[in-house]
N, C-alpha and C positions, 0 to 999 in steps of 0.2 A: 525481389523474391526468387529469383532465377536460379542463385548458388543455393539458397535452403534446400528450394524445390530438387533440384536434382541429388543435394548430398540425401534426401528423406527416400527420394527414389531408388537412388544403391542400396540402403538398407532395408528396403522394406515395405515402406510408409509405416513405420511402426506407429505413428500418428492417428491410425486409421485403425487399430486392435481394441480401443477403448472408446467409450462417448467421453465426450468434453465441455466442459461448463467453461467458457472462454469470459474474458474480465478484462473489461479498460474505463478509462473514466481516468479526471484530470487528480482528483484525490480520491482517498479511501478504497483504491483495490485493491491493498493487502490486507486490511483489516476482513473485506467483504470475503475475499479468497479464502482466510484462514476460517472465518465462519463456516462458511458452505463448505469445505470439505469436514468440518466438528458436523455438521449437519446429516452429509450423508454416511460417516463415520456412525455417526448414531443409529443409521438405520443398520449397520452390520456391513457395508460394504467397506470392503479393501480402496485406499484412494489416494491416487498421488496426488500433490501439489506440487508447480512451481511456479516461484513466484521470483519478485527481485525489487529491488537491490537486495547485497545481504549485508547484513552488521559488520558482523567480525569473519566469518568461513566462511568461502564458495560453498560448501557443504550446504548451509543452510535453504539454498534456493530450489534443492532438491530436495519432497519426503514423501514419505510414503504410512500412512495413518500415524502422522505426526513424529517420524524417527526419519533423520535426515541421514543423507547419503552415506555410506562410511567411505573411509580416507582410500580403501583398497578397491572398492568399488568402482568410485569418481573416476583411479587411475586406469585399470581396466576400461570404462566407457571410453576414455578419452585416450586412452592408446587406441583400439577399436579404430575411433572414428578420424587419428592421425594418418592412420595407413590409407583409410577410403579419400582425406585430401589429399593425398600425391596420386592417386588412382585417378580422382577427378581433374587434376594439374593447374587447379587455382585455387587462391588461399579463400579461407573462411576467417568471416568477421568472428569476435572473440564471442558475442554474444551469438552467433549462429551456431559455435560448437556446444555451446553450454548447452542450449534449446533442445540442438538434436541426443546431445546426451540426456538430456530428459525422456524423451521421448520413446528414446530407445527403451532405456533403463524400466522406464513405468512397463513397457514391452514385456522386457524380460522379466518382470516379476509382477505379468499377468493381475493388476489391478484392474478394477473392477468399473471405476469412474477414474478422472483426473480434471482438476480444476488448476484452469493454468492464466498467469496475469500475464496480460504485455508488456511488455518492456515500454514501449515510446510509440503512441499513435494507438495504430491500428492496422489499417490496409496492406500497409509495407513492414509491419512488425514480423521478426522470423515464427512469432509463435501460429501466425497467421497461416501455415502449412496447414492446420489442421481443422475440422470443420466443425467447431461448436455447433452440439444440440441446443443449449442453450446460450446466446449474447448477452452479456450482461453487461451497462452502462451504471458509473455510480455518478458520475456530473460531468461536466464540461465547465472549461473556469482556463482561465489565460495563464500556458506553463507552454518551454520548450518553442516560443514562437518563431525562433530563428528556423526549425525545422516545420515544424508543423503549421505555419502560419501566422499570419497576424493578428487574427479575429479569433472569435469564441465559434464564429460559422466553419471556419477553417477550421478550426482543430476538429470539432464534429465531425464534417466529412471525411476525415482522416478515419476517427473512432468506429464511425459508423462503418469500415470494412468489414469491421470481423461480424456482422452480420449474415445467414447464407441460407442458401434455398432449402425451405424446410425445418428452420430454426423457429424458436421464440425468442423475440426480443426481450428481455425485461430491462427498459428504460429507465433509470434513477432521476434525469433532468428533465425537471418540472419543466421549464421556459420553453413556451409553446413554440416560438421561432427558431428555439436551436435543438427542441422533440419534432418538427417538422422535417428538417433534415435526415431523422431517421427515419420516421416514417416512409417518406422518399424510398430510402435505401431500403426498406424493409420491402416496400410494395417490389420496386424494381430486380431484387433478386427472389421474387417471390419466399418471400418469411412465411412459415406458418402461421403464427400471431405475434400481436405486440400488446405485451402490458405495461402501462404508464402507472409511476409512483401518482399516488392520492386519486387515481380513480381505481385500478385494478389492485393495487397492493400499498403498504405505506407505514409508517407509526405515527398511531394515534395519541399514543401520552411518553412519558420520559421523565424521569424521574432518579434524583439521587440515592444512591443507595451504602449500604458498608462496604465499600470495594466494588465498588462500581455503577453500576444503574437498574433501574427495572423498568421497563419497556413493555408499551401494548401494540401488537404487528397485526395486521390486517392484510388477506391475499382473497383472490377469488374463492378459494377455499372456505374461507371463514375465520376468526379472530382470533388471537394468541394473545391470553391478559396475564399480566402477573410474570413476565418474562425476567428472571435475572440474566445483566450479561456481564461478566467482570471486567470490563471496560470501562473506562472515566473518559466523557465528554458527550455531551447532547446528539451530537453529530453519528455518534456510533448508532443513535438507533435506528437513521437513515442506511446506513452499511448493514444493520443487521434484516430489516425490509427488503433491501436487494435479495442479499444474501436467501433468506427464506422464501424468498417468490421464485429466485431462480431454479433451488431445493424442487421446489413443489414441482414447476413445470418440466424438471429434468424427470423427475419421479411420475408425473403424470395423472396427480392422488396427492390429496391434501395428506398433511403427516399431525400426527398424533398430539396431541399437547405435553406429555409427557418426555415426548422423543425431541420437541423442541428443547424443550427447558433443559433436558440432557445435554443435549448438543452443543447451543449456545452459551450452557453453564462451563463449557468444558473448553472455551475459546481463550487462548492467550496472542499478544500481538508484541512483539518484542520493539520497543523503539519509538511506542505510539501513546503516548501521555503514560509512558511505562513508570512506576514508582520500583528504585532500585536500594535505596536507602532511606531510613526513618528520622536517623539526627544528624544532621540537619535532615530535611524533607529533600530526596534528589530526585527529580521526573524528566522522565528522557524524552523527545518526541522531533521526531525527522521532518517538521515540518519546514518544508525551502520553498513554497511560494506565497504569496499572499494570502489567497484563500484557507490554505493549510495552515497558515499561522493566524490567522482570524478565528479559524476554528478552535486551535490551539489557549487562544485569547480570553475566550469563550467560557472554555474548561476552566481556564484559570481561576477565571472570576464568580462559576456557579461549585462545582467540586472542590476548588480547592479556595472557595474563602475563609477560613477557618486559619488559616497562614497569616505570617505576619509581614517582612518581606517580600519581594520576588527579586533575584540576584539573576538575569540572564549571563547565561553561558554562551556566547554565537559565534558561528564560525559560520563563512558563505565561499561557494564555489564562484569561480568568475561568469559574471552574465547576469550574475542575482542582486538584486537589490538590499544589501541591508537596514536602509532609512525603510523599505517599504513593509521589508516583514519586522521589524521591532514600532514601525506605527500600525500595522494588523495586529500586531500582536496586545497592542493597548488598546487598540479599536471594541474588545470585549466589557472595558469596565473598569479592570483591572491597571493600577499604575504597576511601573515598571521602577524599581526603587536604585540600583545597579545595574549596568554590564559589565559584562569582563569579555573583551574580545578575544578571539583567537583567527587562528589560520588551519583549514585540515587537513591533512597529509597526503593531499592528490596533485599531481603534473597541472591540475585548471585550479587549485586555491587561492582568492582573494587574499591579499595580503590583510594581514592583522588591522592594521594603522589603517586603509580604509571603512573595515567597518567600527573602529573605534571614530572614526571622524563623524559615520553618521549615525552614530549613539549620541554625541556628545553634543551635532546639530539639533539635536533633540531637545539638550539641557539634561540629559540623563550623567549622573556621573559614573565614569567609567576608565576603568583599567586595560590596560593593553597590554598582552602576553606578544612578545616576541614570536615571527613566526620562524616554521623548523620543524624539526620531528618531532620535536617536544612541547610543542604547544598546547595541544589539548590537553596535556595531561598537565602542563602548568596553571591554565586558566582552572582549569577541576578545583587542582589545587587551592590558588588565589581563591577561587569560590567557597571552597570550604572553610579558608582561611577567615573570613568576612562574616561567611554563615552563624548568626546567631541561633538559640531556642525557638523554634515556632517560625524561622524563616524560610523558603521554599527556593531550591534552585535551580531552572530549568534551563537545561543542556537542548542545545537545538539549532537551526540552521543550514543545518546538513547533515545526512545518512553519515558521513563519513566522521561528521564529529561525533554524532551521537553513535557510533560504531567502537569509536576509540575511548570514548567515555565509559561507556558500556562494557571495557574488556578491562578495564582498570578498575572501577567498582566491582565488577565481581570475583576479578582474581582478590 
């Protein structure tokens, strides 16, 4: 934390001009992010977000009531903050420049809140410079173990940093052994309060809907029935709970029924059981650990059984299990009828031919794209190629495949 610390010091602590609704948790903190800023968006405030990874543009990791950085902007902050690293005379992690250009940036254009996700962890994350009014926790789940630990306890205590004196926690992980670990943290940095999913806040029902779900939320507040969220998958209405507990206790005052249903009606999440074309059926979603692809799984098998098909598209970064997210991924209900491997176009990409090895350890039949620059867009292809009427073909495995997928269907 040393280099953040002191590059946030030369400019300012521009970190410290706005309150902060901070966000970690093993899956769902960008869905939750993008919520709760539609959230206090609604109530009329100005609000940055950042969040990360991003799709296709570093642009996108920065916005400001939902309009991301522009091109001329971005260069500005990050001329800016080239000059204070020769000033400070040691280099900055690529993610600690991006952060403090956040940071700045929401500065100079005097927003009003900023809801900002961590990158990796918690305690030692560069977003950690700054002091969340509110901590918000969406699970803890085994991801990143090489860094963050071995166990579900480890990562916790990790997560459990961005906690801080004076804060509300809002805790999304039910499992009393690893909500004890926060607790811990919370007493120990003296937290204002803590509230636990399914006693202080929660969803009550979930339910399919025409483009997406409708959702009943419950906070200390009192209950939100009849919620549309235009998200696909069960799991969303656990992210949309955070999301609105965190809202309230940042706000201080329960918020309106109306101003929910605006807010949450008004959420998009790019990359996340995203539907990007209709014929064939093409759904995008970044899920790269187990649990994300169980959730993923999940979806498949309640929103979209109406399918005929399902043709995976996977591509895995090194260190990830493909056998493990293409068996979560069946783990919902849902057979898996095809893959089509790939490789995605990062310096750490799994080669193609291993996860086509463990597709086919499966008994799944499966194709194997060549890897290269053009893999994703070949496997797309092959996909498409395969794809009948009423079949469903879900691109996933990695941010980066589902990034390249993503910039090809919509060009």
């Amino acid at each position: 934390m040393e280099r953040i610390r002191r590059l946030m010091e030369a400019i300012g602590e521009p970190q410290r001009s706005y309150p902060v609704i901070h966000v970690t948790g093993t899956n769902g903190k960008g869905s939750t992010c993008r919520m709760a800023s539609a959230l206090l968006k609604a109530q009329g405030l100005r609000v940055g977000l950042y969040s990360s990874p991003h799709l296709e543009l570093i642009n996108e990791r920065l916005s400001i009531d939902g309009v991301a950085i522009s091109d001329d902007e971005l260069a500005s902050q990050l001329g800016a903050l080239a000059e204070l690293e020769l000033f400070l005379g040691e280099r900055l992690s690529w993610f600690e420049i991006v952060t403090a250009c956040a940071y700045r940036w929401f500065a100079d254009e005097a927003v009003d809140a900023a809801v900002v996700e961590v990158g990796l962890g918690g305690r030692f994350d560069a977003t950690n410079v700054a002091d969340g009014t509110v901590a918000a926790v969406t699970n803890v789940a085994l991801d990143h173990t090489d860094i963050l630990g071995p166990t579900r306890a480890h990562i916790a205590a990790e997560k459990a940093g961005i906690v801080k004196a004076g804060s509300v926690l809002v805790l999304g992980e039910e499992d009393d052994d690893i909500a004890r670990i926060f607790d811990d943290e919370a007493v120990r940095v003296a937290a204002a309060s803590v509230w636990r999913r399914g006693e202080d806040f929660g969803a009550e029902a979930s339910r399919l809907a025409l483009g997406g779900r409708v959702v009943e939320l419950f906070t200390p507040a009192g209950c939100y029935g009849e919620v549309f969220i235009p998200l696909y998958g069960v799991h969303q209405a656990d992210n949309a709970a955070v999301a609105l507990a965190s809202v309230q206790a940042f706000s201080g005052g329960p918020l309106d029924q109306e101003l929910v249903e605006r807010g949450l009606g008004s959420v998009t999440v790019p990359g996340r059981m995203e539907v990007v074309r209709r014929s064939p059926l093409v759904v995008l979603d970044g899920a790269h650990n187990p649990a994300g692809a169980a959730a993923a799984g999940a979806t498949l098998a309640e929103d979209f059984s109406a399918t005929r098909r399902v043709i995976v598209v996977i591509g895995c970064l090194r260190g990830r299990s493909p056998l493990e997210l293409l068996e979560a991924l069946a783990s919902g209900g849902r057979a898996l009828d095809r893959v089509v491997a790939c490789s995605p176009a990062s310096p750490r990409a799994q080669p193609a031919a291993q996860v086509a090895e463990a597709a086919r350890s499966l008994g799944l039949p499966t194709d194997e794209v060549e890897s290269g620059p053009t893999s994703v867009a070949d496997a797309l292809e092959r996909a498409l190629e395969v794809a009948e009427s009423g079949d469903l073909v879900l691109v996933t495995g990695s941010l980066y495949v589902v990034g390249a997928a993503r910039g090809l269907l919509r060009r």
